[in-house]
C-alpha positions, -999 to 999 in steps of 0.1 A, spaced: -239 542 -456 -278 538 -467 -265 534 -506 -236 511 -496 -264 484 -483 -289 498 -510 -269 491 -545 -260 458 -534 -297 446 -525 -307 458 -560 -287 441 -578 -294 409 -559 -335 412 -567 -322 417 -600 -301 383 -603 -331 363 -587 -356 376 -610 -330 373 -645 -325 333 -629 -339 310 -650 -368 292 -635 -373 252 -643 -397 237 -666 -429 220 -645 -427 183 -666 -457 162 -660 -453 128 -663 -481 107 -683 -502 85 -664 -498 49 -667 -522 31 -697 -549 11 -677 -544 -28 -683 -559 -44 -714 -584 -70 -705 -577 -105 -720 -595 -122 -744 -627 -137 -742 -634 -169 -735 -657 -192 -715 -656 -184 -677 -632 -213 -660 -645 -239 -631 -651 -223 -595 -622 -229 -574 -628 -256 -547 -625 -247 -508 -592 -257 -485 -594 -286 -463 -577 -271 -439 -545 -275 -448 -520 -252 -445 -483 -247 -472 -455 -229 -459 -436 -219 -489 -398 -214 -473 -372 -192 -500 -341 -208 -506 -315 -194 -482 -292 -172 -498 -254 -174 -505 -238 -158 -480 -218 -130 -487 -176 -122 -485 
């Protein structure tokens, strides 16, 4: 009875360990963004005046 659960557990452990284990793939990191060109620095932006814009999306077509 002992070698009846015994020869099939061994040659289980020996499956697992023959399986083929997956390759770790690392993934490059993005490039970091290219600064633009150079040029003169642009005119400082000018404060609200209190105004608020609601920009609304155009509704969408409805669907069948």
């Amino acid at each position: 009875m002992k070698f009846s659960i015994l020869i099939p557990a061994l040659f289980a452990a020996l499956v697992l360990v023959a399986c083929d284990r997956p390759a770790v793939v690392t993934v490059p990191a993005a490039p970091a963004a290219a600064p633009g060109p150079a040029g003169p620095q642009g005119e400082p932006g000018k404060t609200g005046e209190g105004t608020t814009v609601i920009v609304v999306p155009p509704a969408s077509a409805p669907s069948n």
